[in-house]
N, CA, C and O atoms as a MOPAC input file, in Angstrom:
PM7 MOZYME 1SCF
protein

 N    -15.50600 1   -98.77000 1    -1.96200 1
 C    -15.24600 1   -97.42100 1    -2.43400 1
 C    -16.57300 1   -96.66800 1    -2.46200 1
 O    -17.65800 1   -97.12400 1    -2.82200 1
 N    -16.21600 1   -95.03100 1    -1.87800 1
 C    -17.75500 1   -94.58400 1    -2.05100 1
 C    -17.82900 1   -94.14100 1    -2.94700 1
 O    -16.77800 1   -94.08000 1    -3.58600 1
 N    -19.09000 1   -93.54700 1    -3.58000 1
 C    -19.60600 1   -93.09900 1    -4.51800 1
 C    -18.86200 1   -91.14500 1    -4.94800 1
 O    -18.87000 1   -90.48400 1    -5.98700 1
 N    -18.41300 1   -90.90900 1    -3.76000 1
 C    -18.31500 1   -89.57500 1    -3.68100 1
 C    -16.43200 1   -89.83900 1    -3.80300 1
 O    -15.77500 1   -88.90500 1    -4.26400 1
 N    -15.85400 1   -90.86400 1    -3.45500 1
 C    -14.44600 1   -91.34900 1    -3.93900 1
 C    -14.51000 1   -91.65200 1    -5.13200 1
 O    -13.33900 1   -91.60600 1    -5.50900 1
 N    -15.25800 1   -91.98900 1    -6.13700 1
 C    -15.10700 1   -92.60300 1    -7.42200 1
 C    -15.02900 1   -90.93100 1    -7.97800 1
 O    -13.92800 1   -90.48800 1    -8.30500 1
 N    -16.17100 1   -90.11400 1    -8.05300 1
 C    -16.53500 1   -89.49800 1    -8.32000 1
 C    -15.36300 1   -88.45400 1    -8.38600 1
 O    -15.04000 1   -87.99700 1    -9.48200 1
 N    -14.95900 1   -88.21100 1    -7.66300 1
 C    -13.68200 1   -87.18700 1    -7.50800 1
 C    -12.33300 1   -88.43900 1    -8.12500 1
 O    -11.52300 1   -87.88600 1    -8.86900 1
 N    -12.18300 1   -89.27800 1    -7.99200 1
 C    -11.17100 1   -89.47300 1    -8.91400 1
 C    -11.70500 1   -89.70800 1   -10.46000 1
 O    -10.80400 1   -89.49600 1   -11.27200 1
 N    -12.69900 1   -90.01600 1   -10.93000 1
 C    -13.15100 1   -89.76400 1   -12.36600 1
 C    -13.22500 1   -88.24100 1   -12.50500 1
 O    -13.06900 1   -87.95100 1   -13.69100 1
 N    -13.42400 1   -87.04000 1   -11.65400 1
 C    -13.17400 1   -85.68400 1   -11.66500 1
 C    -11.55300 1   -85.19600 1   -11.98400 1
 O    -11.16100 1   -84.08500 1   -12.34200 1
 N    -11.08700 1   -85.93300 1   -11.82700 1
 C     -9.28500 1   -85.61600 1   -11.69700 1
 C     -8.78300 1   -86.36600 1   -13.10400 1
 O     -7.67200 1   -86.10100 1   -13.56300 1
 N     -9.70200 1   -87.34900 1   -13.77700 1
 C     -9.00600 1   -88.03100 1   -15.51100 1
 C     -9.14600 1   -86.87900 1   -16.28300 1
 O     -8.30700 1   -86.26900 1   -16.94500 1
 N    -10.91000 1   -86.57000 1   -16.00800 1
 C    -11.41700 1   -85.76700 1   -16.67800 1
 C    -10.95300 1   -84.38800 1   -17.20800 1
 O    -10.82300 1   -83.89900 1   -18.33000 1
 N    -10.73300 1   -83.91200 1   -15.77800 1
 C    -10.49100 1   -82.36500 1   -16.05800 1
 C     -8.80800 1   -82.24600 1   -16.05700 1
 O     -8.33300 1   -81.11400 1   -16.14000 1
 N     -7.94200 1   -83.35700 1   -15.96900 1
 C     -6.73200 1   -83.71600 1   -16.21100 1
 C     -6.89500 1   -83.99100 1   -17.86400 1
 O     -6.05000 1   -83.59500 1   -18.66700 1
 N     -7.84700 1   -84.56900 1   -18.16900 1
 C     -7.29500 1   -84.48200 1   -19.54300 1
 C     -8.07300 1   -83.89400 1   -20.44500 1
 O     -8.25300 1   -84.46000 1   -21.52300 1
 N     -8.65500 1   -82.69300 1   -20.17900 1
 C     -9.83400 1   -81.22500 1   -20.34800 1
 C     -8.06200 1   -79.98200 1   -20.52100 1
 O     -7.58600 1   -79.30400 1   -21.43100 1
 N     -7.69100 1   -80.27000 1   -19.18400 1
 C     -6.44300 1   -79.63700 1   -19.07400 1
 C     -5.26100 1   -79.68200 1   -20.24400 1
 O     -4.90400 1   -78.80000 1   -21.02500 1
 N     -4.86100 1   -80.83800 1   -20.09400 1
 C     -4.14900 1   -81.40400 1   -21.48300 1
 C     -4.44200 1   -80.93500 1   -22.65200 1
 O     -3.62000 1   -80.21300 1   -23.21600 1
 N     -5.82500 1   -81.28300 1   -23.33800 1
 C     -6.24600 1   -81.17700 1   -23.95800 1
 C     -6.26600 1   -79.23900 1   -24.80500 1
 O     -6.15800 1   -78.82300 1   -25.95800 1
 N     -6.41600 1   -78.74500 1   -23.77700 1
 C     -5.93200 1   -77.23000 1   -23.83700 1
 C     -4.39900 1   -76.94100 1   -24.18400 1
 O     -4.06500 1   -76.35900 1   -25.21600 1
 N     -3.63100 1   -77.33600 1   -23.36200 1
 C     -2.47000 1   -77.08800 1   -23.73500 1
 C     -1.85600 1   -77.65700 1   -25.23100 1
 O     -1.09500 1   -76.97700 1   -25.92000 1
 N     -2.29000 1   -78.92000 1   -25.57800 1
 C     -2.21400 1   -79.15500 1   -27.30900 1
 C     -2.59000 1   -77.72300 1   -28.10400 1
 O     -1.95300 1   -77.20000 1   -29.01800 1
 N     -3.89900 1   -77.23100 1   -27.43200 1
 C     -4.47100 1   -76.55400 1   -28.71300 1
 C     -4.08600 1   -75.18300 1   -28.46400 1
 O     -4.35700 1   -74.26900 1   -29.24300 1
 N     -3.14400 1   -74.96400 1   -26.84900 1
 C     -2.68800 1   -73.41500 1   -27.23200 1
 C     -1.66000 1   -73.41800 1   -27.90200 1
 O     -1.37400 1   -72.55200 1   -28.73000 1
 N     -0.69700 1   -74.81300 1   -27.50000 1
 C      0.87800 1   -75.21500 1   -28.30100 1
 C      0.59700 1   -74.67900 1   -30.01500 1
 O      1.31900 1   -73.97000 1   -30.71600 1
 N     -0.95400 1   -75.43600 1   -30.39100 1
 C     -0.85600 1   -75.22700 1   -31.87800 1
 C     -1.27600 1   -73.99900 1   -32.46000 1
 O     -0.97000 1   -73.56200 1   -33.57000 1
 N     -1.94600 1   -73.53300 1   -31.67200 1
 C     -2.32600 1   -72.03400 1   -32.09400 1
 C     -1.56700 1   -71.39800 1   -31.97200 1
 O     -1.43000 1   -70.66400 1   -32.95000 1
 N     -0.70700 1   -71.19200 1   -30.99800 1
 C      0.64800 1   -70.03000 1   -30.90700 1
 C      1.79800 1   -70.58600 1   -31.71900 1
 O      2.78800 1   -69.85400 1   -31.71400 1
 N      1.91100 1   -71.77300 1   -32.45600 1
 C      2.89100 1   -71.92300 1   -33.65900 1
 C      1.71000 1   -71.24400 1   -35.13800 1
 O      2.20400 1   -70.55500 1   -36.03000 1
 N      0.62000 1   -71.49900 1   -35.13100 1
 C     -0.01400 1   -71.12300 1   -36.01000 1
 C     -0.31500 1   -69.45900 1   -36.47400 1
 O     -0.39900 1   -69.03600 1   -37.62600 1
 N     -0.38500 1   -69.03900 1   -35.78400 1
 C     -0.85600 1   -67.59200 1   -35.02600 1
 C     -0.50800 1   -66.31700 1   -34.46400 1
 O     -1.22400 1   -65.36700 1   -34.15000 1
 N      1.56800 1   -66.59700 1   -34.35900 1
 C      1.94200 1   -65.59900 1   -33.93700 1
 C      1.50200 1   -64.39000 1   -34.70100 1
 O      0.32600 1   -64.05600 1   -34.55300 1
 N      2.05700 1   -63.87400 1   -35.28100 1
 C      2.03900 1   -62.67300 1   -35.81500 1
 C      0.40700 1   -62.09000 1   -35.33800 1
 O      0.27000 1   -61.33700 1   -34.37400 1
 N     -0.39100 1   -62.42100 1   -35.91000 1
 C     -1.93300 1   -62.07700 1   -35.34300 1
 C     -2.14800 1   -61.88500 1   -33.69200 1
 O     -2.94600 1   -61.10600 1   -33.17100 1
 N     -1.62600 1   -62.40400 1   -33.30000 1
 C     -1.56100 1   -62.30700 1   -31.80300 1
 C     -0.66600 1   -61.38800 1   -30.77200 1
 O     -0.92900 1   -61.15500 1   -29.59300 1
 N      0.22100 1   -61.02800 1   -31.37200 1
 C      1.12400 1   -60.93400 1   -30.52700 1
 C      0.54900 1   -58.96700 1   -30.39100 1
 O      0.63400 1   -58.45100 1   -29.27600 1
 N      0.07200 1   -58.18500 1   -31.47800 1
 C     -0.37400 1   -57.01800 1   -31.22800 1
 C     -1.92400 1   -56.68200 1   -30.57700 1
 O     -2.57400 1   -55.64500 1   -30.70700 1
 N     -2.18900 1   -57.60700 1   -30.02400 1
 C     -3.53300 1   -57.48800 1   -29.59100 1
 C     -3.31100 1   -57.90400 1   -27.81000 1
 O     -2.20700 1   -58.06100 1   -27.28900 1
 N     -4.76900 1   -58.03400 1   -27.02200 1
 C     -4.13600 1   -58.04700 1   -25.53300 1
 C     -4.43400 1   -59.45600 1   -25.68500 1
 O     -4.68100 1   -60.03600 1   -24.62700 1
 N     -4.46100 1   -59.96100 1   -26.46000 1
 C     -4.12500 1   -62.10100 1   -26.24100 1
 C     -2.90600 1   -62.21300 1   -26.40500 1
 O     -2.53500 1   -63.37000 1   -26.60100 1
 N     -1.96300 1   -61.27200 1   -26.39900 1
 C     -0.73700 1   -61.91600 1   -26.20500 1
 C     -0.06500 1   -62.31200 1   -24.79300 1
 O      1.01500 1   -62.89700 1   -24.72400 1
 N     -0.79300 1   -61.94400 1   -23.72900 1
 C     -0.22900 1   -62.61200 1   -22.30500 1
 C     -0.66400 1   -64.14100 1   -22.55400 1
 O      0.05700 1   -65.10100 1   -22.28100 1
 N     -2.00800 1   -64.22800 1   -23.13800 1
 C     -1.98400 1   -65.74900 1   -23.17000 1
 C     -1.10900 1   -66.67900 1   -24.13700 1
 O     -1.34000 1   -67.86500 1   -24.37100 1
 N     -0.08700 1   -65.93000 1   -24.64000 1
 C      0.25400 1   -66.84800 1   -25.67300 1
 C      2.14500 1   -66.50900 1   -25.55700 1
 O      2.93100 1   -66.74800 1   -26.47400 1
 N      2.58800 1   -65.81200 1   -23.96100 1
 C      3.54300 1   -65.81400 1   -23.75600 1
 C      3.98100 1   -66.53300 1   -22.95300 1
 O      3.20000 1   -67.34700 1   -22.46100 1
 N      5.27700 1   -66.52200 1   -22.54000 1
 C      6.22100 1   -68.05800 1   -21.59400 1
 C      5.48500 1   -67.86600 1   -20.28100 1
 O      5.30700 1   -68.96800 1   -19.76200 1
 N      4.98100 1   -66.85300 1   -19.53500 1
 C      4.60100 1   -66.89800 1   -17.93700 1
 C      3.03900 1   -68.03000 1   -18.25500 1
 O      3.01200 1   -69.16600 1   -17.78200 1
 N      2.24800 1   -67.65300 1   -18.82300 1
 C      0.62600 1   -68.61900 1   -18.91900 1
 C      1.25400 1   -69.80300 1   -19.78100 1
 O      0.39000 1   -70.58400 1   -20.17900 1
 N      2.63400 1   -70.13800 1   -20.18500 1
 C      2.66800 1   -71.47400 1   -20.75400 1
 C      3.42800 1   -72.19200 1   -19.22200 1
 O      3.05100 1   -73.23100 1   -18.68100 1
 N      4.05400 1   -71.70200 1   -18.96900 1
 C      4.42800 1   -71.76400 1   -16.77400 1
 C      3.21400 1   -72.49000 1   -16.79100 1
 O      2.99800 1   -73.69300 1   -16.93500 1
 N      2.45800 1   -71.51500 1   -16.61300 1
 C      1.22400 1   -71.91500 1   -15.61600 1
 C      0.31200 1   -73.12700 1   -16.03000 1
 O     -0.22500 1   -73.91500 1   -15.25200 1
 N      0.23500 1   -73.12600 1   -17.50800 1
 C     -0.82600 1   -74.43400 1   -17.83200 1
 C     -0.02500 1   -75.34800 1   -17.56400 1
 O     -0.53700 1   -76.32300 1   -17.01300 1
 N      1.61600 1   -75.40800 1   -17.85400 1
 C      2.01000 1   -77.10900 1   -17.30100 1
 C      1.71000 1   -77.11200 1   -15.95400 1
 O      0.87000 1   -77.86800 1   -15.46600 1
 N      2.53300 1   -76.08000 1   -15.15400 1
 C      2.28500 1   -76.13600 1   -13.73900 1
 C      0.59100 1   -77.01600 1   -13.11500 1
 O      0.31000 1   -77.92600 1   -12.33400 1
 N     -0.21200 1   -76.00300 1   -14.08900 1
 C     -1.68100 1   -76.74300 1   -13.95400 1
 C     -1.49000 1   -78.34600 1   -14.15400 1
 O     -1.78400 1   -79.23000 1   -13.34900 1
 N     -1.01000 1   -78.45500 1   -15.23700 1
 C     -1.14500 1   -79.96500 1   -15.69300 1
 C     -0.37600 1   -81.22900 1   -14.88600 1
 O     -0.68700 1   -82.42000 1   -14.91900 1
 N      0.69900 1   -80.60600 1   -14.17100 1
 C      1.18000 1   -81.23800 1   -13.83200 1
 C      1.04900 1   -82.28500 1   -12.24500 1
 O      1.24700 1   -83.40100 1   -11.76500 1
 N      0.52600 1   -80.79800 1   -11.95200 1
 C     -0.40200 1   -81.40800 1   -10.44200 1
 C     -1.59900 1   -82.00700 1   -10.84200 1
 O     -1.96200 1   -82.95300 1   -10.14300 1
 N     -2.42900 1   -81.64200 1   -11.95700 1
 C     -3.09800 1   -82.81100 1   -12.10500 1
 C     -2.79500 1   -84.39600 1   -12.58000 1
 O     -3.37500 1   -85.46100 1   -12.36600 1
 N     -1.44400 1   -83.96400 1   -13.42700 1
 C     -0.64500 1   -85.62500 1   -13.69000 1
 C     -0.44000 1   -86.25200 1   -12.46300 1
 O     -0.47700 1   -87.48100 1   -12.51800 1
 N     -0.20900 1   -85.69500 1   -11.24600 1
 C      0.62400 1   -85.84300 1   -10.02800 1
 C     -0.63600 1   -86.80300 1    -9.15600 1
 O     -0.58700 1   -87.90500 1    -8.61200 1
 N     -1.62500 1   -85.89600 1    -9.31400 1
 C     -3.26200 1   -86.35800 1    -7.92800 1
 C     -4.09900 1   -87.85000 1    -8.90200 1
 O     -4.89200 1   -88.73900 1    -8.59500 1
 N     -3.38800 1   -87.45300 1   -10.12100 1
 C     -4.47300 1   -88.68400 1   -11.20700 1
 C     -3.32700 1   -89.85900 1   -11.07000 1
 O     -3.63100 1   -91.02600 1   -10.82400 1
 N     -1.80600 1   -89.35400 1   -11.28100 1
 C     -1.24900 1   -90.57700 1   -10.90600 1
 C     -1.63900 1   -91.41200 1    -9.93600 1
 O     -1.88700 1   -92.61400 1   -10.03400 1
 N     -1.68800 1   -90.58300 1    -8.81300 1
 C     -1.63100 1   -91.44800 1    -7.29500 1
 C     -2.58300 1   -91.92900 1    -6.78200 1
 O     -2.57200 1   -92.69100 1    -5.81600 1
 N     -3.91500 1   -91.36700 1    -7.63000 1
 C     -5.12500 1   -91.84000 1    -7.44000 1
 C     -5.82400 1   -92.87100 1    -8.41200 1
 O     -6.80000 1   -93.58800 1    -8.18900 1
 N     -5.22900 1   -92.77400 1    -9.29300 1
 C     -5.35900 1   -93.95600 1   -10.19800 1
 C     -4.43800 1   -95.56800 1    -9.59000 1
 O     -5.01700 1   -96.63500 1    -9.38400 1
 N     -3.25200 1   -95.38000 1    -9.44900 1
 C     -2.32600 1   -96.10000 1    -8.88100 1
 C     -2.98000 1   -96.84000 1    -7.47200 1
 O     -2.79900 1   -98.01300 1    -7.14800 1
 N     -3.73200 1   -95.89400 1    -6.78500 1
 C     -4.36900 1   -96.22300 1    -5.44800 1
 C     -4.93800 1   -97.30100 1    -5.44800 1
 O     -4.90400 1   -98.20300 1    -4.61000 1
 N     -5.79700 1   -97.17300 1    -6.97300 1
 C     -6.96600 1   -98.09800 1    -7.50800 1
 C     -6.52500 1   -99.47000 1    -7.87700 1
 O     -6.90000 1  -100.56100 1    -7.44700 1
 N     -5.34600 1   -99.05100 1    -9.07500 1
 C     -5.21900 1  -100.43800 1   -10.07800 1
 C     -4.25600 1  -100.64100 1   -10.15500 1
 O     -3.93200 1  -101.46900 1   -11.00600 1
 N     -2.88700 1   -99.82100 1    -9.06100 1
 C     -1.60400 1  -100.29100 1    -9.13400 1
 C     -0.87800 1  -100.68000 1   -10.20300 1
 O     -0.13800 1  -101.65600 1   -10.07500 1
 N     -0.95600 1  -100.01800 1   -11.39600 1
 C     -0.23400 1  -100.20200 1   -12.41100 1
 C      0.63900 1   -99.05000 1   -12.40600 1
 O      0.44000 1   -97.83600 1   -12.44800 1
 N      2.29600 1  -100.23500 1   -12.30200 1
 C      3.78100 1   -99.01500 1   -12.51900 1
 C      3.60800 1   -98.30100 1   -13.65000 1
 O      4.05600 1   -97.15400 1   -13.64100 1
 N      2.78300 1   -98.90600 1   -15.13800 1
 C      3.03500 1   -98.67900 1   -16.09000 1
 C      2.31400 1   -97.30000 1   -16.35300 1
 O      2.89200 1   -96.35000 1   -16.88100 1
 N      1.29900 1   -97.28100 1   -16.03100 1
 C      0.17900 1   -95.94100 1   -15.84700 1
 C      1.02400 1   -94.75200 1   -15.52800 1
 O      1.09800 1   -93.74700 1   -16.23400 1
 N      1.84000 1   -95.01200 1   -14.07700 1
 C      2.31600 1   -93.85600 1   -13.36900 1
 C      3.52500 1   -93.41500 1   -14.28800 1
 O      3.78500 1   -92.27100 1   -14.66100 1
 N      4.31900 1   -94.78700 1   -14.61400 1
 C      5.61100 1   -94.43800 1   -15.53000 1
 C      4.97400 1   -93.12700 1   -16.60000 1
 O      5.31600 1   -91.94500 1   -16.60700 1
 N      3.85700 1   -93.88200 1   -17.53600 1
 C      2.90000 1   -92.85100 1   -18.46200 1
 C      3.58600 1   -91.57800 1   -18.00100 1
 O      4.56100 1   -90.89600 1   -18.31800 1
 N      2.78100 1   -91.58300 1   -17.25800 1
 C      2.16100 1   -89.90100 1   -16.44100 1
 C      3.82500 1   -89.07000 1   -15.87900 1
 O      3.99800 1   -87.85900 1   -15.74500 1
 N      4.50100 1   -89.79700 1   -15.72100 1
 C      5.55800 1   -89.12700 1   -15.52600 1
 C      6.86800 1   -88.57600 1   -16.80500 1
 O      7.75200 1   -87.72100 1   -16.74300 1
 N      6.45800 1   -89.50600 1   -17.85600 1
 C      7.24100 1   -89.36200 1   -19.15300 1
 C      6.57900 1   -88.68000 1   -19.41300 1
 O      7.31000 1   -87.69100 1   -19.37200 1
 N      5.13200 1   -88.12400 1   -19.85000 1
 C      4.80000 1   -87.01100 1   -20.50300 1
 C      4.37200 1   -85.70700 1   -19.95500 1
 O      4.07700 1   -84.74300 1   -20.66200 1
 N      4.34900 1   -85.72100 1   -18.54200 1
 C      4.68600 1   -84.39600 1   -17.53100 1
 C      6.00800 1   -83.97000 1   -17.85200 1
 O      6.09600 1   -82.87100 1   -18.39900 1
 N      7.50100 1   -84.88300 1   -17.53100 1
 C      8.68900 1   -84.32900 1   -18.01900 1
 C      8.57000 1   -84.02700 1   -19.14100 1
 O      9.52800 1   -83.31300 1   -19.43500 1
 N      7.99600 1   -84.15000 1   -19.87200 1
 C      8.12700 1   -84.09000 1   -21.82100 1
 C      7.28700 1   -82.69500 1   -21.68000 1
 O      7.71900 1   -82.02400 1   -22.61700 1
 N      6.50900 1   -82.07200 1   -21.13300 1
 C      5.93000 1   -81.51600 1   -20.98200 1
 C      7.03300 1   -80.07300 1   -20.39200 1
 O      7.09600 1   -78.97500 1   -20.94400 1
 N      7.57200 1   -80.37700 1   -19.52100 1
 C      8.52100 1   -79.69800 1   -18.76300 1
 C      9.48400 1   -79.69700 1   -19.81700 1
 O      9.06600 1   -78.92300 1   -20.67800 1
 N     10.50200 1   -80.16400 1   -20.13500 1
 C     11.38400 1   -80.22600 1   -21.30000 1
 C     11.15800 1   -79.09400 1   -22.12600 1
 O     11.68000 1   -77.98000 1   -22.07900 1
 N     10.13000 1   -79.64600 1   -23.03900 1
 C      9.24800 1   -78.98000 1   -24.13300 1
 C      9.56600 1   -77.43100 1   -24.14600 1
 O     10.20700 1   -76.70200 1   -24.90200 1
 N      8.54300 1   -77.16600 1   -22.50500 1
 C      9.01600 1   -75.61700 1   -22.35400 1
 C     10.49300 1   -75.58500 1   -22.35600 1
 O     10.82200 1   -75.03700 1   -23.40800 1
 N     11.50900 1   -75.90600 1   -21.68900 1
 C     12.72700 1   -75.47400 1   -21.64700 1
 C     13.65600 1   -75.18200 1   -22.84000 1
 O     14.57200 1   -74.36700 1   -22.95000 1
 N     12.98300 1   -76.39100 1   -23.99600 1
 C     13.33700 1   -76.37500 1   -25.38400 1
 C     13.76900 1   -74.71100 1   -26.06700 1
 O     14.69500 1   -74.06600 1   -26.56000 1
 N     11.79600 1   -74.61200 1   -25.50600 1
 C     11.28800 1   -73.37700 1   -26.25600 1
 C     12.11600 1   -72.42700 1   -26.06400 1
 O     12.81800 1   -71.82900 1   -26.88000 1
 N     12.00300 1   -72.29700 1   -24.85900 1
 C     12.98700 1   -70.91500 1   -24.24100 1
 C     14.28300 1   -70.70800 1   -24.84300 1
 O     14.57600 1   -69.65100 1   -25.40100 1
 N     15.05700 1   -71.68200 1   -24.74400 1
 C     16.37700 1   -71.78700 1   -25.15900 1
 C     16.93400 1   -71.95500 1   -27.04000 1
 O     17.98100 1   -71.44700 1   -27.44100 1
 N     16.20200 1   -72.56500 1   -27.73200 1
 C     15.98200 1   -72.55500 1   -28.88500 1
 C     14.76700 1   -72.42700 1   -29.98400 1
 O     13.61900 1   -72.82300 1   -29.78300 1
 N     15.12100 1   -71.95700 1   -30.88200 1
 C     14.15800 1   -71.36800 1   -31.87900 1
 C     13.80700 1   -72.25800 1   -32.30200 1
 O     12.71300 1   -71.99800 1   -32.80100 1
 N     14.19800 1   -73.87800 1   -32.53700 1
 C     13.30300 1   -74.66400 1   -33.47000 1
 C     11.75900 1   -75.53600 1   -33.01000 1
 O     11.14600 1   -75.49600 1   -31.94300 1
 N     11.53300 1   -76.11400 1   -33.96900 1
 C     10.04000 1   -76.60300 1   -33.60900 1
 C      9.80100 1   -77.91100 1   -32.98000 1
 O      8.73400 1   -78.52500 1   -32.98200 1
 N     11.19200 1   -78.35800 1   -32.30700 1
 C     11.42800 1   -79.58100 1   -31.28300 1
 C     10.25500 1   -79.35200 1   -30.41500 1
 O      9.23900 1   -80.03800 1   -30.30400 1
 N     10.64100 1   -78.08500 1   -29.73000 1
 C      9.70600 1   -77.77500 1   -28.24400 1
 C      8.08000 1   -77.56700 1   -28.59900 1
 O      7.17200 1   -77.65600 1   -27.77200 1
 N      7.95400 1   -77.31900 1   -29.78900 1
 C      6.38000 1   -77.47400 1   -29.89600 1
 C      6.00400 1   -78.94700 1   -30.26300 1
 O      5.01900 1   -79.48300 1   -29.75700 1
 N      6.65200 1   -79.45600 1   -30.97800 1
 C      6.22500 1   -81.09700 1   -31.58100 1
 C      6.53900 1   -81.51400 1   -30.25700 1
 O      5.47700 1   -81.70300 1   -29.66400 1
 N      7.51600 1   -81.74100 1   -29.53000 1
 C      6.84000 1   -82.55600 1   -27.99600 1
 C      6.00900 1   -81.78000 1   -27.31500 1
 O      5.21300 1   -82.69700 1   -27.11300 1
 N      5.61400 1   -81.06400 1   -26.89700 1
 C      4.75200 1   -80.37300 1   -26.44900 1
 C      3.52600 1   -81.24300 1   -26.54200 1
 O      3.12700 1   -82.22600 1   -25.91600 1
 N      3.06100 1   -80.50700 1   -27.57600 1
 C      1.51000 1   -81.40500 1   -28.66700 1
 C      1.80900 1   -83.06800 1   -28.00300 1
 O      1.13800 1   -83.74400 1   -27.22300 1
 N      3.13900 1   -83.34600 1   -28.71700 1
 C      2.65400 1   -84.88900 1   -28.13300 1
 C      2.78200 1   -85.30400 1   -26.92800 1
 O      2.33900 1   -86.41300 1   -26.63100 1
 N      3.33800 1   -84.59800 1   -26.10000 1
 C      3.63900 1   -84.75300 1   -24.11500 1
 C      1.74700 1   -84.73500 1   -23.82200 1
 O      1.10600 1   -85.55500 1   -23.16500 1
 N      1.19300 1   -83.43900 1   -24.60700 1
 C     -0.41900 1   -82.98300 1   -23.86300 1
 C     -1.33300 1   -84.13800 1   -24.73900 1
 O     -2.34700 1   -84.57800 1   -24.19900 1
 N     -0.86800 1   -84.71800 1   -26.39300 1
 C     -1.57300 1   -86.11200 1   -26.62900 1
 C     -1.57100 1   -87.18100 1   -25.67900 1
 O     -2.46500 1   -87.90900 1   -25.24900 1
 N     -0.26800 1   -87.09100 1   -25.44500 1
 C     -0.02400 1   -88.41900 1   -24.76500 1
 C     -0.58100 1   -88.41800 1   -23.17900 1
 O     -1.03800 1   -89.43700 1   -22.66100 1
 N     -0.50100 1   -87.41000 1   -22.63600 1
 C     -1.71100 1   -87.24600 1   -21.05700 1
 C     -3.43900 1   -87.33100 1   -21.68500 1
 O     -4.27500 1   -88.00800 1   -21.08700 1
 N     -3.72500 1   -86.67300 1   -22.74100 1
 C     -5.22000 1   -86.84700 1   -22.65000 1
 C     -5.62200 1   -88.75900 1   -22.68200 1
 O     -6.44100 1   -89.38500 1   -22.00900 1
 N     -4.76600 1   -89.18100 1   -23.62800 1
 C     -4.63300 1   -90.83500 1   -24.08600 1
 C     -4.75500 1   -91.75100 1   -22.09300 1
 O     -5.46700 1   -92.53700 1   -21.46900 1
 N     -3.43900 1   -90.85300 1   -21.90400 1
 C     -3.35000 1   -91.83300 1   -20.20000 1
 C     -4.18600 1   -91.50900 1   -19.36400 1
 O     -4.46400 1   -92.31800 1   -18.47900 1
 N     -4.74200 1   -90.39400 1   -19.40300 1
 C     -5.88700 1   -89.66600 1   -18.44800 1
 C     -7.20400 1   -90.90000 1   -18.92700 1
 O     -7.90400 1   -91.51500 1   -18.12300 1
 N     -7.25800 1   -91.00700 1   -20.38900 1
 C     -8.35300 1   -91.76600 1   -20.24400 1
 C     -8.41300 1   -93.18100 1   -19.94900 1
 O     -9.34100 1   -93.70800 1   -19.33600 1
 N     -7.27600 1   -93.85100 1   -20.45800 1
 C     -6.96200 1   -95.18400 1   -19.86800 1
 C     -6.97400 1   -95.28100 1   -18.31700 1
 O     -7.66200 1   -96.13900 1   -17.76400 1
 N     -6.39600 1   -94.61300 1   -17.78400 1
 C     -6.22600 1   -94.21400 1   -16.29500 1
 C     -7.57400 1   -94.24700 1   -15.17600 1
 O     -7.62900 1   -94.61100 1   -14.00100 1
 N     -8.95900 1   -93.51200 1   -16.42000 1
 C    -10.16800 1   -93.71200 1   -15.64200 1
 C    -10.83700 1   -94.68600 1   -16.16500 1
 O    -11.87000 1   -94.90900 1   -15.53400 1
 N    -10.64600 1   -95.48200 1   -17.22300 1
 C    -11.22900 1   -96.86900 1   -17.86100 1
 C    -10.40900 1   -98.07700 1   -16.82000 1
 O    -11.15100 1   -98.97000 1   -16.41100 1
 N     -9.09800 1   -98.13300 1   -16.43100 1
 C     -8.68800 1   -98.87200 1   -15.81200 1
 C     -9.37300 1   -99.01800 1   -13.90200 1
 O     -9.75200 1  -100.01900 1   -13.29400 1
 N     -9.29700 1   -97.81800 1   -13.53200 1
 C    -10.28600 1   -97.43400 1   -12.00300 1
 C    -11.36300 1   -97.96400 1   -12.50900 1
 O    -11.85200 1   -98.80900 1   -11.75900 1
 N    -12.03700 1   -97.76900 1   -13.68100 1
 C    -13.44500 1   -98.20600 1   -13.29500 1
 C    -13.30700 1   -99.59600 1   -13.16300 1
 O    -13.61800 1  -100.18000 1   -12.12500 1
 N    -12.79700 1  -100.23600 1   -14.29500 1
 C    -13.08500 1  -101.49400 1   -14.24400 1
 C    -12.12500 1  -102.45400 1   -13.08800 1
 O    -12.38400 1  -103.64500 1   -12.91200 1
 N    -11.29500 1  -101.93200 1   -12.54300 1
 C    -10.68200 1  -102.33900 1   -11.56400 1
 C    -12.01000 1  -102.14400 1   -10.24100 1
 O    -12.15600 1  -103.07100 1    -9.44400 1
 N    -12.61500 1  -101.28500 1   -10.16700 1
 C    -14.03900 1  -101.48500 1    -9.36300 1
 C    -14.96000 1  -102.26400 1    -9.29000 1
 O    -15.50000 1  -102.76700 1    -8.30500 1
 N    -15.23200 1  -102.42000 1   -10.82700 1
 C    -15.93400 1  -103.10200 1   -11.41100 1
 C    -16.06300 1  -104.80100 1   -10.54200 1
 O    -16.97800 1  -105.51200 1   -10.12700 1
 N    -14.32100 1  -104.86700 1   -10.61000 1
 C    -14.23500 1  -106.35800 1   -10.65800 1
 C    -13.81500 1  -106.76000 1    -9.04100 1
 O    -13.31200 1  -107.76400 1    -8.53700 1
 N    -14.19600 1  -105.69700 1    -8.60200 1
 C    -14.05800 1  -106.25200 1    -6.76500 1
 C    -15.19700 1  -105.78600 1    -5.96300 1
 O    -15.26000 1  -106.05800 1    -4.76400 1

């Protein structure tokens, strides 16, 4: 493996779970925060089209970290991960849209916990799967 292959898939845990990691903390701020927000111009960021877009973001990065992690250390269990909390992720929003309660934010938070958690296992497992060949 080259150096410039490691490098870009430790680029894809990272900013996969940089990504994640964002979407927890807009989930909690826009349950925390409406009212303050919603009359000012931060309210595009804290409406349904930019919550689209950060899973959308997240999800292609769940998608390139799956397959590139998987490439490495072939674990079903990793990819299974990455695909339960992308759908949970997807869900989440659909929750939101459709009902008022706080289902769609509590998975939310834990769909974007649960990717930062696999994002990092994901690049601890590549490494040391390198490591050992």
């Amino acid at each position: 493996m080259t150096s410039i292959g490691s490098w870009k898939r430790s680029w894809l845990d990272r900013f996969g779970g940089t990504c994640s990691a964002a979407c927890a903390i807009h989930c909690a701020l826009s349950a925390l925060v409406p009212s303050f927000v919603m009359g000012t111009s931060f309210s595009i960021v804290f409406g349904h089209e930019f919550e689209w877009l950060l899973i959308l973001v997240a999800l292609v990065f769940v998608i390139l970290a799956a397959c590139s992690g998987f490439y490495i250390h072939r674990s079903y269990v990793i990819v299974t991960l990455f695909m339960i909390c992308g759908l949970g992720l997807l869900l989440s929003l659909v929750i939101e849209t459709t009902q008022s309660s706080n289902l769609g934010l509590i998975l939310s938070i834990g769909s974007s916990l649960g990717l930062i958690c696999i994002h990092i296992i994901n690049a601890r497992m590549s490494q040391v799967k390198k490591l050992l060949d």
